[in-house]
C-alpha positions in Angstrom: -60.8 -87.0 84.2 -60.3 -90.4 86.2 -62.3 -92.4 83.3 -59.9 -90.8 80.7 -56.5 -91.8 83.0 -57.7 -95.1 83.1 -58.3 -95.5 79.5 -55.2 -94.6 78.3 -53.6 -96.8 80.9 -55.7 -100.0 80.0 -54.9 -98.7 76.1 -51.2 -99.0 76.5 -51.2 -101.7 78.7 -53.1 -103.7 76.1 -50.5 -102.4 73.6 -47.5 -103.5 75.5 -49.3 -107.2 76.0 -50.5 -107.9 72.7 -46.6 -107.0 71.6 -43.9 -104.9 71.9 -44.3 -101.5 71.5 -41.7 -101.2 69.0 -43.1 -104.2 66.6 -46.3 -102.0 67.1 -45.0 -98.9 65.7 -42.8 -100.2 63.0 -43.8 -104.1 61.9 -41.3 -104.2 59.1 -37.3 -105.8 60.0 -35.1 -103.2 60.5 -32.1 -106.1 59.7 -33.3 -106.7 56.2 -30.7 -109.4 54.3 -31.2 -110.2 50.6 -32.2 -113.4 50.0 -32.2 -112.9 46.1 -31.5 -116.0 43.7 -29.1 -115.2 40.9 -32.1 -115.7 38.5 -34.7 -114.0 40.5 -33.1 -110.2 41.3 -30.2 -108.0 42.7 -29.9 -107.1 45.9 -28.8 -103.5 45.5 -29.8 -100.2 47.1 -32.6 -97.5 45.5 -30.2 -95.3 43.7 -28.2 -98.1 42.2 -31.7 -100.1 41.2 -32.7 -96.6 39.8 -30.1 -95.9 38.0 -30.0 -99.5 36.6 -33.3 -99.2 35.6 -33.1 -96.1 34.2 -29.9 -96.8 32.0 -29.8 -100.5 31.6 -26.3 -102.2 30.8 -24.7 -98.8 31.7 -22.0 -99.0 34.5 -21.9 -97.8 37.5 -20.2 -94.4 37.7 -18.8 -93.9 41.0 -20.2 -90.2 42.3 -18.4 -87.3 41.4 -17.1 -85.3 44.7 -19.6 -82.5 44.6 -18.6 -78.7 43.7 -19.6 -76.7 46.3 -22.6 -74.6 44.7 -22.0 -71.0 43.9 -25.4 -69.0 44.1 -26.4 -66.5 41.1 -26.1 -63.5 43.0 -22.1 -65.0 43.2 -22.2 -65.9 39.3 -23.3 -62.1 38.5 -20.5 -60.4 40.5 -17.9 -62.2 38.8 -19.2 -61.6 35.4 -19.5 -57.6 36.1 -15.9 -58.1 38.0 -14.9 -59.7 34.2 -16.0 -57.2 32.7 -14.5 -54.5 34.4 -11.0 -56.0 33.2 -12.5 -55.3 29.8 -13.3 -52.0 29.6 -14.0 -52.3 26.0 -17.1 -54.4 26.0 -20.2 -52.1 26.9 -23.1 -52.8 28.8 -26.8 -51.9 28.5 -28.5 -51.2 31.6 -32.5 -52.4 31.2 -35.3 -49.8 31.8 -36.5 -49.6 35.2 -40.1 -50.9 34.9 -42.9 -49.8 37.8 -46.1 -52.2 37.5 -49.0 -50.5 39.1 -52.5 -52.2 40.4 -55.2 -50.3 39.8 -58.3 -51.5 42.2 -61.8 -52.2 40.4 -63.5 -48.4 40.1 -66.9 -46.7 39.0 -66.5 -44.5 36.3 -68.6 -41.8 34.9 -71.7 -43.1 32.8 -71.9 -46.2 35.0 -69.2 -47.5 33.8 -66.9 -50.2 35.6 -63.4 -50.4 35.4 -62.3 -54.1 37.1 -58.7 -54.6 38.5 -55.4 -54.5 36.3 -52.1 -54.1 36.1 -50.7 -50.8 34.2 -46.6 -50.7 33.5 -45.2 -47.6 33.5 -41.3 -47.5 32.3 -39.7 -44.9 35.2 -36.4 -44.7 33.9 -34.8 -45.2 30.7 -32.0 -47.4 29.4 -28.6 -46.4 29.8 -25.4 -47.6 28.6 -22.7 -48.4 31.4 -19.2 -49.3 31.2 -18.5 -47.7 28.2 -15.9 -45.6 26.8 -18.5 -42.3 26.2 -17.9 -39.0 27.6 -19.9 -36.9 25.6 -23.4 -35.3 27.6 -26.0 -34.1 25.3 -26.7 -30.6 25.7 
């Protein structure tokens, strides 16, 4: 345990001689300045030299303010809200659908019946929001 302590003291001590620690752990300038030529580049940032790459001769459009994001579950409720201003505009419901995994089996005769999926419709389609009263008898 002693060896070890004194390894990793010699190790950082060489470190912190040989040069800073921070020049150790990052070699590049953090104060980078341009020193582009008018002939030789821009100086720009990565979204600007993207975007000038991307779309050359195109203009810079300054960025929209964002709109804040609404989720789908959001975007659904205010359809069916919509629509329940409009009573007149029907709406059919999908089947409800069960998938089932059957697990490989041995049948009868030596037979082998390997793993799939069977779907099995549970309930049917049904019309909602609609203007129908009458019930089948």
């Amino acid at each position: 345990m002693e060896r070890f302590k004194s390894v990793v003291a010699l190790l950082i001590l060489g470190l912190s001689a040989c040069a800073p620690l921070e020049n150790a752990v990052n070699p590049y300038e953090e104060d980078f300045k341009c020193r582009a030529d008018d002939d030789t580049g821009k100086c720009i940032d990565t979204p600007s030299a993207y975007q000038d790459a991307r779309y050359p001769g195109v203009e810079q459009v300054a960025p929209a303010v964002e709109t804040p994001r609404v989720n789908k579950a959001d975007q659904r409720y205010q359809m069916v809200a919509g629509l329940l201003e409009e009573p007149q505009k029907p709406i059919l419901q999908p089947p409800k659908i069960m998938r089932v995994l059957l697990l490989p089996y041995e049948g009868e005769g030596d037979e082998l019946f390997m793993t799939r999926y069977v779907y099995l419709k549970v309930e049917e389609s049904d019309w909602i929001l609609s203007d129908i009263s009458e019930n089948p008898e």
